[in-house]
C-alpha positions as CSV (number, residue, x, y, z in Angstrom):
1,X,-12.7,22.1,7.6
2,X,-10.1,20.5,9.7
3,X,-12.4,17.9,10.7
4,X,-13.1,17.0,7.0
5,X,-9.1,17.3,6.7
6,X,-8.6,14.7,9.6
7,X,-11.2,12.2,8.2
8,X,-9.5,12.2,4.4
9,X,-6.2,11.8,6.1
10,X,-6.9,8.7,8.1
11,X,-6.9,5.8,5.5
12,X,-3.8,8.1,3.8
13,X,-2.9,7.4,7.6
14,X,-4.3,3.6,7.6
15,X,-2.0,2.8,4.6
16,X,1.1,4.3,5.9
17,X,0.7,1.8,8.8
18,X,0.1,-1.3,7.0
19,X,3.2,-0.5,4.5
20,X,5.4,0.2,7.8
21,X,4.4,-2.5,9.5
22,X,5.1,-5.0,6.6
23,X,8.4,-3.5,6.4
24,X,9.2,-3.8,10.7
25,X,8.3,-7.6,10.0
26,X,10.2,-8.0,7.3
27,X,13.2,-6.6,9.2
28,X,12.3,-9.2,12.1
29,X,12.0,-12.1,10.1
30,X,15.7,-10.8,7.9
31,X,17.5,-10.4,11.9
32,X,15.7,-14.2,13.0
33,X,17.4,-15.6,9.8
34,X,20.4,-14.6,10.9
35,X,20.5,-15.3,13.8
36,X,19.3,-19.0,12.6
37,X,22.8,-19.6,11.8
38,X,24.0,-19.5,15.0
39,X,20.9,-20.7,17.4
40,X,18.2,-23.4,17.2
41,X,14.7,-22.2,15.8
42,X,13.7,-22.8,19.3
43,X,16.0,-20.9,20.9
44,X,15.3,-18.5,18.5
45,X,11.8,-17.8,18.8
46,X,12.1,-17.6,22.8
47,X,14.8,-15.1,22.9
48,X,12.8,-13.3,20.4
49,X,9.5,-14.0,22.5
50,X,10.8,-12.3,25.7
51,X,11.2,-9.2,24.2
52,X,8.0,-8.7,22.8
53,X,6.0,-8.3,25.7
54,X,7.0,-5.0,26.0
55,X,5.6,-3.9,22.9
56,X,2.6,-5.8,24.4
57,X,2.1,-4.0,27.7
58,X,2.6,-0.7,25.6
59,X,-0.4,-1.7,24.1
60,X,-2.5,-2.8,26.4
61,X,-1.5,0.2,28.3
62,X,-3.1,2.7,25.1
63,X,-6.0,0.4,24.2
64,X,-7.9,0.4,28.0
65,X,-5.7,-1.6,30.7
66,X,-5.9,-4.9,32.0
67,X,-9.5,-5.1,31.4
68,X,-8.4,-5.6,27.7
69,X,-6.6,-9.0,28.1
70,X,-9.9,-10.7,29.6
71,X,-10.3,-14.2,27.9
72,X,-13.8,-15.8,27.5
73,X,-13.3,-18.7,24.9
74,X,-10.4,-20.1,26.3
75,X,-10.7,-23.2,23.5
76,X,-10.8,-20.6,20.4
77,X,-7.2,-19.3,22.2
78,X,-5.6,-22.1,22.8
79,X,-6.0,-23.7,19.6
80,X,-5.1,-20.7,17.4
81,X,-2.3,-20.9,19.7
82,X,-1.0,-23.9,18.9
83,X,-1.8,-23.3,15.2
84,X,0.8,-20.5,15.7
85,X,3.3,-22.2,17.3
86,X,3.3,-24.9,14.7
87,X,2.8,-22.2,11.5
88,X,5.8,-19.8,13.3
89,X,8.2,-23.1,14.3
90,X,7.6,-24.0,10.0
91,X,8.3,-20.5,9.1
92,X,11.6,-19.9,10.7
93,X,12.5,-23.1,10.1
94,X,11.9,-22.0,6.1
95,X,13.5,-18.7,6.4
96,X,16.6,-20.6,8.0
97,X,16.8,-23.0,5.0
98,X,15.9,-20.5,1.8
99,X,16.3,-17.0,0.8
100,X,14.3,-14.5,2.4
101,X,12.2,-13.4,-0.4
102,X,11.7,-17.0,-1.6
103,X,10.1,-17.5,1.9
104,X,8.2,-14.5,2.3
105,X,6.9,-15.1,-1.5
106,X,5.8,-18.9,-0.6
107,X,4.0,-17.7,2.4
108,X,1.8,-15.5,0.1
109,X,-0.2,-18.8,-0.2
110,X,-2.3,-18.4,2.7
111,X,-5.4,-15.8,1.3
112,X,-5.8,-18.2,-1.1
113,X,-6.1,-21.7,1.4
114,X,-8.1,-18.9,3.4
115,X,-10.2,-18.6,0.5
116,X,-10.8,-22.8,-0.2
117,X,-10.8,-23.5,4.0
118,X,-13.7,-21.1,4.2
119,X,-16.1,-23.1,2.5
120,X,-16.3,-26.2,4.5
121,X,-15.3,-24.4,8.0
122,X,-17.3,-21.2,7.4
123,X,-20.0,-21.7,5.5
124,X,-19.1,-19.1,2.9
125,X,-20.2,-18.9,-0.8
126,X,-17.3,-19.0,-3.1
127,X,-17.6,-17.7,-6.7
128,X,-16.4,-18.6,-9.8
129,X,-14.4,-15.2,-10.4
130,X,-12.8,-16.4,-6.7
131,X,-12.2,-20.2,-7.6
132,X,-10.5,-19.3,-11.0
133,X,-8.0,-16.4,-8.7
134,X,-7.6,-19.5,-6.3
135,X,-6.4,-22.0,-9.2
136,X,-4.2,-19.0,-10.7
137,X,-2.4,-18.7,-7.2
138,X,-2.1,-22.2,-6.6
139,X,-0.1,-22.3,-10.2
140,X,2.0,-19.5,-8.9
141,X,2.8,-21.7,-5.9
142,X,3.3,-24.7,-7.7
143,X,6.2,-22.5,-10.2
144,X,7.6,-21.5,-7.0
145,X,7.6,-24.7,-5.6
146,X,10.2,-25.6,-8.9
147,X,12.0,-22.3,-9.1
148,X,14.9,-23.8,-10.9
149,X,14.0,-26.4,-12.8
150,X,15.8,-29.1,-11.0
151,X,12.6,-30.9,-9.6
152,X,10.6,-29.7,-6.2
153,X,12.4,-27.8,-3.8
154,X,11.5,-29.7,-0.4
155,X,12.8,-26.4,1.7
156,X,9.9,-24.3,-0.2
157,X,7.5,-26.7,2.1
158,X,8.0,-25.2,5.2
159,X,6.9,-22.0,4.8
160,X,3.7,-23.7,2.4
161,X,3.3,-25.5,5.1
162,X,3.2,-22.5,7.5
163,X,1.0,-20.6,5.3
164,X,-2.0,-23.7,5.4
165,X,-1.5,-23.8,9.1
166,X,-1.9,-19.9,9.2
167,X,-5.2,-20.0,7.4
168,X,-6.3,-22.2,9.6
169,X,-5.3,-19.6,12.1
170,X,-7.1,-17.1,10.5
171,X,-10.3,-19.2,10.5
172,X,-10.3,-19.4,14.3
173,X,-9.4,-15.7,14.7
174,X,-12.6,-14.8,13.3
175,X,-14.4,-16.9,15.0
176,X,-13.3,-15.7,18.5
177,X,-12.9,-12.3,17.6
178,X,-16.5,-10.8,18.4
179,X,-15.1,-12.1,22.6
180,X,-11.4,-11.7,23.1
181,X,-9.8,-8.6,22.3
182,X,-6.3,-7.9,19.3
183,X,-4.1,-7.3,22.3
184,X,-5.3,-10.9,24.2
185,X,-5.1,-12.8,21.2
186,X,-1.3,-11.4,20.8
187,X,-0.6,-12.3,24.7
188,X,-1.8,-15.7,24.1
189,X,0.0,-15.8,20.9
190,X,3.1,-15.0,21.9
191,X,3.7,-16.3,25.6
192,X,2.5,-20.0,23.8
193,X,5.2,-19.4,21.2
194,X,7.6,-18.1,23.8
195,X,6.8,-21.0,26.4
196,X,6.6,-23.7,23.1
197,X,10.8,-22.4,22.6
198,X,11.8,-22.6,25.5
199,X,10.1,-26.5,25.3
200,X,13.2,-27.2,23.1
201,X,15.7,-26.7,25.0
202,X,16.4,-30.3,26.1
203,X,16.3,-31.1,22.3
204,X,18.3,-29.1,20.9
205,X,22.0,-27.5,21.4
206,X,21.4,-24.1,22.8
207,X,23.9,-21.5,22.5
208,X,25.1,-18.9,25.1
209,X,24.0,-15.7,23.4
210,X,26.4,-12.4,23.8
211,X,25.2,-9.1,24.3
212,X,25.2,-8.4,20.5
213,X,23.6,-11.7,20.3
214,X,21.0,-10.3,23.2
215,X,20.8,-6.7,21.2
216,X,19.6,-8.1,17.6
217,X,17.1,-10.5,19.5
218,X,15.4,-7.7,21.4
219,X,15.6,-5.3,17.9
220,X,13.6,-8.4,16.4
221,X,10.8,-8.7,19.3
222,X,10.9,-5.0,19.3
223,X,10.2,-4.7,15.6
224,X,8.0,-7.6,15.7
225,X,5.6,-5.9,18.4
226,X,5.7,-2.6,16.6
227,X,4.3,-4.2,13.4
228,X,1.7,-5.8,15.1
229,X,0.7,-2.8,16.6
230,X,0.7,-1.0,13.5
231,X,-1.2,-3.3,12.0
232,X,-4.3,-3.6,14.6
233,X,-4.0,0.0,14.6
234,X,-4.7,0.4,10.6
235,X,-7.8,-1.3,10.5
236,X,-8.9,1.9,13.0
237,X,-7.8,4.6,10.1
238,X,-8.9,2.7,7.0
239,X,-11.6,-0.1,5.8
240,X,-9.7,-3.7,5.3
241,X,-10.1,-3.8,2.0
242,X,-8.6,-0.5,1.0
243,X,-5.5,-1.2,3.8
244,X,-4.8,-5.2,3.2
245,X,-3.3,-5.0,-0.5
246,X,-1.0,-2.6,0.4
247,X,0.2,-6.0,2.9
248,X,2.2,-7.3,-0.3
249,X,4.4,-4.3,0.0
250,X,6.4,-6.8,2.4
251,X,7.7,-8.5,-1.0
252,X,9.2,-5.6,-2.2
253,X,11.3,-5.0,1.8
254,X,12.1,-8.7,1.3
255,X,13.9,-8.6,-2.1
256,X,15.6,-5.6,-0.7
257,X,17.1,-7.0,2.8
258,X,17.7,-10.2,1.1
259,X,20.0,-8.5,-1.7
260,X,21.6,-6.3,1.3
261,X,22.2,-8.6,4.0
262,X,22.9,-11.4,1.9
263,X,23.2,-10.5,-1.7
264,X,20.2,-12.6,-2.7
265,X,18.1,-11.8,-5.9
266,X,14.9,-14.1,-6.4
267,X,15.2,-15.7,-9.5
268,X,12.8,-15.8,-12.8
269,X,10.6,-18.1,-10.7
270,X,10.5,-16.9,-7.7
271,X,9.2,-13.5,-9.4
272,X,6.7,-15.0,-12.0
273,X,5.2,-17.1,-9.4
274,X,5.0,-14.8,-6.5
275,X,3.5,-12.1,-9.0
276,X,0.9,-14.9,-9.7
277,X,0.2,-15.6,-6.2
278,X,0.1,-11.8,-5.4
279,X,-2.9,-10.8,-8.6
280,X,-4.7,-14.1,-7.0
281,X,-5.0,-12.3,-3.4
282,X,-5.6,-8.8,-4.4
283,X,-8.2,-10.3,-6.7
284,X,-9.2,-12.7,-3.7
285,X,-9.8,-9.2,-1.5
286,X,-11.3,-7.5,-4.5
287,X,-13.7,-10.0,-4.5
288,X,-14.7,-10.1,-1.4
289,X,-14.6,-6.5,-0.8
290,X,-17.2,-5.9,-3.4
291,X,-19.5,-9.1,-2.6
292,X,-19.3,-8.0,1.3
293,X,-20.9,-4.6,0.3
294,X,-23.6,-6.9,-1.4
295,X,-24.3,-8.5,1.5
296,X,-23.9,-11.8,-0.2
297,X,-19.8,-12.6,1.2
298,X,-20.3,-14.6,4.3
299,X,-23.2,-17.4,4.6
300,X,-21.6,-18.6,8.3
301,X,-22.9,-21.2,10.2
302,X,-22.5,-21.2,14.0
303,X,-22.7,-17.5,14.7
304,X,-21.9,-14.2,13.9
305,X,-18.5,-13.6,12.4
């Protein structure tokens, strides 16, 4: 009986995880904004960088050792690296420039460029039940995109453009996910984000950070770490397609840290499209849920997913 109790509490469990994590990197990208008004996005992002690897050597430590950061396809890292350093450097840069919902809602775009990239670079058959949720999400991107009425807001295409470069991102990581391990693919991640800030520093105007300064930078990487952690850690409790709706949550922490840090409320726009973009993933994950089970989802080419 308590066995049967343990194994319906786990994606109960699984979902928890996913909804706090959304909400710890919500809080990290609400404390980078801030501090975007006083540092460079590079400086930024390698304060922040340093103090995630502790996070990261917590969990390497719970998840097997060293043996767990071996890399085998060094190319597969290194390019979703730099993917990652170009989609997080287009992020931040976004969340410096807009409202922090607005951003977070705009970078609900990439399931659906996952969706159109995995034809061509996958091999994978796309329906027309997916290709209609695709054009709806795009439509909720392009409201976004105009969420006043005053012609295209140019800010909104830094985190768009973060979002593409993410799916691209996503593309690779399941390519080289059947070799290198969640916790490598974080190390790489993060020491080429780290090292790709700290690249900056001759370009830009650095700032001599205080101890407050030093405080809310190691709450962000702290926070940051956590989630990620959270995250890979949900996927152990629950199947992916029960867990990754519940990732939209992380609209809902946005709206509220935007209104309370900054008094922002998203306007008409920004909801109507973002509610758009959201029905087009969850339909997106619906989708590919139920053709997964029918082992139809995935016609790859290449190798095993």
């Amino acid at each position: 009986m308590a066995l049967l109790t343990a194994e319906s509490s786990a994606p109960v469990r699984g979902i928890v995880y996913m909804v706090v994590g959304g909400a710890l990197l919500t809080l990290n990208d609400a404390v980078i904004k801030w501090m975007t008004a006083d540092f460079p996005v590079g400086q930024t992002l390698f304060l922040r960088g340093v103090f995630v690897f502790l996070p990261i050597a917590l969990l390497v430590h719970r998840t097997g050792g060293l043996a767990t950061l071996k890399i085998t396809n060094w190319k597969g890292q290194g390019t979703r690296a730099a993917l990652v350093v170009f989609s997080t450097f287009m992020f931040i840069t976004g969340l410096s420039l807009l409202p922090l919902a607005d951003a977070i809602a705009i970078g609900f775009a990439g399931p659906i460029f996952l969706t159109v990239l995995a034809v061509p670079l996958l091999g994978e058959f796309v329906g027309w039940r997916r290709w209609s949720a695709v054009s709806i999400g795009f439509l909720g991107v392009l409201i976004m995109l105009r969420p006043g009425g005053d012609g295209l807001n140019w800010y909104a295409l830094f985190p768009l453009g973060a979002a593409l470069a993410g799916a691209f991102r996503d593309i690779i990581t399941r390519r080289i996910s059947t070799t290198e391990s969640s916790v490598a693919i974080m190390l790489v991640t993060t020491s080429a984000v780290t090292l790709a800030g700290l690249a900056s520093y001759p370009f830009t105007d650095w700032q001599m950070p205080s101890l407050r300064d030093l405080g809310l930078f190691a709450l962000a990487g702290t926070v940051l770490g956590g989630a990620h952690y959270l995250m890979i850690d949900t996927f152990r409790h629950a199947e992916a397609g029960l867990v990754a709706p519940f990732k939209y949550s992380t609209m809902i922490w946005a709206v509220l840290f935007g209104f309370a840090i900054w008094g922002d409320i998203p306007d008409r726009w920004i909801f109507i499209g973002s509610a758009l973009v959201i029905g087009s993933g969850l339909y997106i994950l619906h989708r590919e849920a139920r053709v997964s089970r029918s082992g139809q989802s995935q016609i790859w080419k290449g190798g095993t997913p």
